[in-house]
Structure formats: structure tokens, C-alpha cells
C-alpha positions in Angstrom: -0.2 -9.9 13.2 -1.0 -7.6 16.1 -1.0 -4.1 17.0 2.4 -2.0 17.8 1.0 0.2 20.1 2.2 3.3 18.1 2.0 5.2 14.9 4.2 4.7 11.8 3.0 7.9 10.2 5.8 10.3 9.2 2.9 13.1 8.6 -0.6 13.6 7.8 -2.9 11.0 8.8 -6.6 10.5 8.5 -6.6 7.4 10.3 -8.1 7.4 13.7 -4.9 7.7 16.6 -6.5 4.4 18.1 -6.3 2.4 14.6 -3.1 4.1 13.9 -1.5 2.4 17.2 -3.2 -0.9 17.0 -2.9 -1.6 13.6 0.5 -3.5 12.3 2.9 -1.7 10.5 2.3 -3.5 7.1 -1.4 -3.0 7.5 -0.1 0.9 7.9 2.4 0.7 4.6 -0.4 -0.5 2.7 -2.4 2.6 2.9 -2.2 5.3 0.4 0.1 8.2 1.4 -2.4 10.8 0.5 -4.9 8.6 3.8 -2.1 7.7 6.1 1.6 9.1 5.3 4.1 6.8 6.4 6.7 8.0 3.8 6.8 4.6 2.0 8.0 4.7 -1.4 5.2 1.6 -2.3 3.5 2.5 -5.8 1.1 0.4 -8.2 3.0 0.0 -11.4 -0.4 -0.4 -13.2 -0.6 1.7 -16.6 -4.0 0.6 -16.6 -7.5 -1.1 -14.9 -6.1 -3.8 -13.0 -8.0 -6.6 -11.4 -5.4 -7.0 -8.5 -6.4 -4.9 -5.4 -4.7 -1.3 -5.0 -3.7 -2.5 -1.5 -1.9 -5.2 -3.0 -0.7 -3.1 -5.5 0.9 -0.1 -3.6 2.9 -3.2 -1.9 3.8 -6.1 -4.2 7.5 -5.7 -6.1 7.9 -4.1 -9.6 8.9 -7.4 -10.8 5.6 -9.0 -9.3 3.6 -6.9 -11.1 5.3 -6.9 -14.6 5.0 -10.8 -14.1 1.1 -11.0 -14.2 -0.5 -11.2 -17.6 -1.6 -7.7 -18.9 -5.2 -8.9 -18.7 -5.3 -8.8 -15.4 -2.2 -6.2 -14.1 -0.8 -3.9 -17.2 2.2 -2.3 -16.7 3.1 -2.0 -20.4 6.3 -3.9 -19.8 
């Protein structure tokens, strides 16, 4: 992946302008709302502690996450 040479935040960012334009957009998408807003509707589905990254989390499909044991990812499905 490489850089876009621009932004992908819709508002508030707390992201450094020179990350924010060098970083690809998924590495952008990934990040919280609340750190970086880029208006993505990504969410963790976790009803619980869950042993899969938040990063990995905010991105992965609803279906994905109901699919891993609730051990590791609970979603109370």
C-alpha cells in the first residue's frame, strides 16, 4: 500500500496533516472516528473482551465477527 497524497477525513482529525496524506485510505478507515473522522460507518460488534484487535474489529464484516468462537470475539449472536 502507499500513501494518497491527501486526507480522507470528513472532520476532526488528530492525525498529523503529513500522516493523514501519506497514509493509505484503509490505514485511515481503520482509525476510530472519535481519532481520525472519516465518516465510516465501521464498528466492532464485540459485546464483550475480545482477543481480536479493535483495528481489526472497527473493519472486519458483521458476519466475520459473529463467525469466531465467543471465546475469543463475543457478539452474543
Amino acid at each position: 500500500m502507499s500513501g494518497t497524497d491527501q486526507s480522507h477525513a470528513t472532520g476532526e482529525s488528530k492525525v498529523p496533516q503529513g500522516i493523514q496524506q501519506n497514509a493509505p485510505k484503509e490505514v485511515e478507515n481503520a482509525l476510530p472516528n472519535q481519532v481520525h473522522n472519516t465518516g465510516s460507518q465501521s464498528q466492532s460488534h464485540a459485546t464483550g473482551p475480545s482477543k481480536v484487535p479493535e483495528a481489526i474489529q472497527n473493519v472486519a464484516p458483521k458476519g466475520l465477527e459473529e463467525a469466531l468462537p465467543e471465546s475469543i470475539h463475543p457478539t452474543n449472536k
